[in-house]
N, C-alpha and C positions, 0 to 999 in steps of 0.2 A: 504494500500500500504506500501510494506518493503522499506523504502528511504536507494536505494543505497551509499554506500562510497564513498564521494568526494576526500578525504584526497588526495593531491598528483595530481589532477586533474588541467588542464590550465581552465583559467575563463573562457574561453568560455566552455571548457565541463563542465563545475559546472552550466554554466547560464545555457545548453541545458537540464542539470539535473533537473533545479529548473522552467526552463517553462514548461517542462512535466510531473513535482511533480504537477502543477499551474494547467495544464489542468485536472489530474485526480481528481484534490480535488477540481475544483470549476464548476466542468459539471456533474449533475449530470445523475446516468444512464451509466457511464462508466465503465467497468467493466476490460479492459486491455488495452494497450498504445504497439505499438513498431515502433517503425523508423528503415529501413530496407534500407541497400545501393545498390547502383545499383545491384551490383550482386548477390544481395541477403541473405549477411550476418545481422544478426542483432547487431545495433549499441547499440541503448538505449532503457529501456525496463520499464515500468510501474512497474513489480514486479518480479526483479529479480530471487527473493528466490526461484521462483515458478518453475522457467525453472531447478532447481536442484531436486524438489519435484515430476516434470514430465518425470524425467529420473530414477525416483527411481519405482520400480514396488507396489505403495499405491494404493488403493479402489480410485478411481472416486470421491471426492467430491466435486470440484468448478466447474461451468458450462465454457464450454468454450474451445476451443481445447485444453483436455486433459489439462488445467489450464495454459498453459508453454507459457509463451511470446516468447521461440524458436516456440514454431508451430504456432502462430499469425503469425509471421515473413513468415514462410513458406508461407502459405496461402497470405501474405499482396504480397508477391514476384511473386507467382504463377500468383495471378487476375493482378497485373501491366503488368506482362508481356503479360499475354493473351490481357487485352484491349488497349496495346500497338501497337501488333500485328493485332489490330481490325481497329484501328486508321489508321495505315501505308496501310492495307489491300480496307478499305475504301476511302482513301485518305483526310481525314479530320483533319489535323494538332495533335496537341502533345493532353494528356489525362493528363485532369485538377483532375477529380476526380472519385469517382465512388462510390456508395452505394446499398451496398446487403441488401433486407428487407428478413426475417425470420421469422417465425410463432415463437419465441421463444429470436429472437434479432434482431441487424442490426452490419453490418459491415460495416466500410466506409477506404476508402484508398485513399488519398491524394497525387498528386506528391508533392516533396519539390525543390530538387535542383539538376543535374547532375543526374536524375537519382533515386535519392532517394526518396521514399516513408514511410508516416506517414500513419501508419495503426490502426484503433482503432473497438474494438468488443463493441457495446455497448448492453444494456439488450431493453427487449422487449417493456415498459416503457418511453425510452428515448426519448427526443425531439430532431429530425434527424434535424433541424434547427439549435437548439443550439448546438447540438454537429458539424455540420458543419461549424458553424459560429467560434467557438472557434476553431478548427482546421484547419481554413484559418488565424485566426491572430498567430498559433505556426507556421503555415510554413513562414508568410511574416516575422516573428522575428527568427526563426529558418534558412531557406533560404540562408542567406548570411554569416552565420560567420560557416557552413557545407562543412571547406573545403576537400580535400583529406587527409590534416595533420590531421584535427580533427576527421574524422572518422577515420582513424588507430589508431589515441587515445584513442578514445573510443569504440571500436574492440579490442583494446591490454586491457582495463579494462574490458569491459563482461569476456577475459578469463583467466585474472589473478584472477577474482573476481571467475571464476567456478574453476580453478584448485584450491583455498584454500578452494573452499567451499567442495571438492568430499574427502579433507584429511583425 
């Protein structure tokens, strides 16, 4: 994992940086990280570097939507809303979590706050327990300091960190 630039960050987006540095180095079997705001934009991301490597036209070499925490996001954005809409369609209250199993990984997407969903692609390998279990203690620590100022804080550093990276 490339650890993003904090420089310049309020503490609380330096902690949301360093509990999602925390999940991807101590779960193992994880293979990408994105926290993704209501509407869809991606906040914070496991490996940033990547989303500039998936916009670039390279060979296919990491597993995983096209490698790029933008398209995690995509997809994390997509399934919230669909079994949002499942939820409300159903009539069975708000949508706690949800886990995709795959011949090849597992996806799991977590709501966090307002809206917000923590999306994580883990490898085929992983313990869908511990990777859910750790991803319920980043959204109860995550959750509450995810306000509207902090996510445009860290919305306004994903793209100040892509416009100096595309220089």
């Amino acid at each position: 994992m490339t650890a993003p630039s904090t420089f310049g960050l309020s503490s609380e987006a330096r902690n949301l940086h360093w509990l999602l540095t925390n999940l991807v180095e101590e779960v193992p079997g994880i293979q990408s990280v994105a926290v993704v705001s209501s509407d869809g934009l991606l906040l914070l991301s496991s490996d940033p570097g990547r989303n500039l490597e998936a916009r670039q036209a390279r060979p296919r070499t990491v597993k995983g939507p096209r490698g790029s925490s933008a398209d995690l996001a995509t997809i994390v954005s997509g399934i919230g809303s669909l079994t949002i809409g499942a939820a409300k369609l159903m009539d069975s209250g708000s949508v706690k979590h949800t886990m995709v199993a795959m011949d090849e990984g597992s996806l799991f997407v977590m709501s966090i706050s307002d809206g917000s969903l923590l999306g994580v692609h883990g490898s085929a390998d992983c313990d869908m327990s511990v990777v859910a279990y750790h991803m319920a203690l980043f959204v109860g620590r995550a959750g509450h300091v995810l306000t509207p100022e902090l996510r445009s804080e860290l919305r306004k550093s994903l793209e100040s960190e892509s416009a100096g990276s595309t220089r």
